[in-house]
C-alpha positions as CSV (number, residue, x, y, z in Angstrom):
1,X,2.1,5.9,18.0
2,X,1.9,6.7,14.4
3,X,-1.3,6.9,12.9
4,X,-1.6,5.8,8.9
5,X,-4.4,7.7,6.4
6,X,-4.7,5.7,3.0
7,X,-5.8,7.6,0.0
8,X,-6.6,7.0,-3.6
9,X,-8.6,4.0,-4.4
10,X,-11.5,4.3,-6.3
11,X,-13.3,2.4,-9.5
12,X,-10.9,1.5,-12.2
13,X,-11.3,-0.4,-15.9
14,X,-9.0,-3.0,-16.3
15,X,-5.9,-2.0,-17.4
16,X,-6.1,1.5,-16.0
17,X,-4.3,3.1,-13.3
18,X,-4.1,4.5,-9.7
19,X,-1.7,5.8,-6.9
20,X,-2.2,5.0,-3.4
21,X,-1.1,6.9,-1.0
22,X,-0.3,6.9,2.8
23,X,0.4,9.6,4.9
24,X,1.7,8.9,8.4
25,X,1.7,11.3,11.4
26,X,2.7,11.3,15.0
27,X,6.3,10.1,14.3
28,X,8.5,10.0,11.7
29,X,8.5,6.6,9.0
30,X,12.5,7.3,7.9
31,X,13.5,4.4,10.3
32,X,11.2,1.8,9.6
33,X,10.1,-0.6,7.2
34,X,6.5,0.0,5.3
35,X,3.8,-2.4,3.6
36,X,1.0,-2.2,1.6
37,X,-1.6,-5.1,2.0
38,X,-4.5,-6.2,0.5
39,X,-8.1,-8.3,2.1
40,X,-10.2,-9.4,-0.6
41,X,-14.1,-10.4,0.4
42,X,-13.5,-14.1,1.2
43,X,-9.9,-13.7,1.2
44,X,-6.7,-13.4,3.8
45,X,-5.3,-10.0,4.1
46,X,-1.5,-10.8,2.1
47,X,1.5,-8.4,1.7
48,X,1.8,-6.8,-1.7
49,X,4.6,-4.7,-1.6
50,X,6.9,-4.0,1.3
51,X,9.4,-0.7,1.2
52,X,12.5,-1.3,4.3
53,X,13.9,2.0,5.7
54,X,16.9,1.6,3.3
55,X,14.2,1.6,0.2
56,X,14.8,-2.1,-0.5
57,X,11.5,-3.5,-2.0
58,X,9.4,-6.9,-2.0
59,X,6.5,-7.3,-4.2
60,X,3.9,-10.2,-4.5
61,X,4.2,-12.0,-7.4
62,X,1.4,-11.6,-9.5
63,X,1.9,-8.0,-9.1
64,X,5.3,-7.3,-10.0
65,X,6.0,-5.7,-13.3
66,X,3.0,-3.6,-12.8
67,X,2.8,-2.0,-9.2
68,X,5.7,-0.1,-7.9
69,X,6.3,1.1,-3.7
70,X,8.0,4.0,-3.0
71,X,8.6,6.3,-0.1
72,X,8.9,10.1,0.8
73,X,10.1,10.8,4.0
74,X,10.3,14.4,3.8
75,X,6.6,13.8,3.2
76,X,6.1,10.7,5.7
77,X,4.5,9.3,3.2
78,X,4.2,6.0,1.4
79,X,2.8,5.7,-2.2
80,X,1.9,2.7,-4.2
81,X,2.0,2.9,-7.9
82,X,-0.9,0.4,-9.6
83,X,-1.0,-0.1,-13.2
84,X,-2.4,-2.7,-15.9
85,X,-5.1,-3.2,-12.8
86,X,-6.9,-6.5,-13.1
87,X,-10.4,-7.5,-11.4
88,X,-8.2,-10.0,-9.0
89,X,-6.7,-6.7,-8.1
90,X,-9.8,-5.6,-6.2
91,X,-9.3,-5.3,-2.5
92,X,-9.2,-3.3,0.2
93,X,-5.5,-2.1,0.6
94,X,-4.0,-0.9,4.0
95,X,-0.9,0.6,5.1
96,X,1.2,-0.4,7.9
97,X,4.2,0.4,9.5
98,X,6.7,-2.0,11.3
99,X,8.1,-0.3,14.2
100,X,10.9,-1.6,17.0
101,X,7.8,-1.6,19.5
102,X,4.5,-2.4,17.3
103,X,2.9,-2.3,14.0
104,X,0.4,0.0,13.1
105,X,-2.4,0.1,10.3
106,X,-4.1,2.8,8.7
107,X,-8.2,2.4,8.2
108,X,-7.7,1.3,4.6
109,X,-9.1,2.2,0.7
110,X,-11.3,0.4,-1.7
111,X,-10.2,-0.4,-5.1
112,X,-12.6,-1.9,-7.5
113,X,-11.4,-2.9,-10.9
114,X,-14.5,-3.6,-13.3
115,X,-15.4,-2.5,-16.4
């Protein structure tokens, strides 16, 4: 089963920047589809930004324009470009992978967005 590290989050002002990323390991990600999610305190976990093997792309609303998904598979990793952050941007944001046979999701990584 693959196993999913995030990376990258951290305290941000608004309107700065960061770059998650996601390293898989124990399998290959070139033939499946990839997400990056989000749980606010209170809040639902939603999708915000979904990669498919063929590097098609789906992005929440509120963030498009601003965040951008991309994939390495040479690397087996998935990144997730975040900028003009907001404070309704502050989550915790996991990785997961959509596999034939399961999904899996990494532990996930803070991001606060605060001045």
């Amino acid at each position: 089963q693959v196993q999913l590290a995030e990376s990258g989050g951290g305290l941000v002002q608004p309107g700065g920047s960061l770059r998650l990323s996601c390293a898989a390991s124990g399998s290959s990600i070139s033939n499946n589809d990839m997400g990056w999610y989000r749980q606010a305190p209170g809040k639902q976990r939603e999708l915000v930004a979904r990669i498919t093997r063929t590097s098609n792309t789906v992005y929440l609303y509120s963030v498009r324009g601003r965040f951008t998904i991309s994939r390495d598979n040479a690397k087996n990793t998935v990144y997730l470009q975040m900028n003009s952050l907001k404070p309704e941007d502050t989550a915790v944001y996991y990785c997961k992978i959509t596999t034939t046979l399961y999904d899996s999701w990494g532990q996930g990584t803070q991001v606060t967005v605060s001045s």
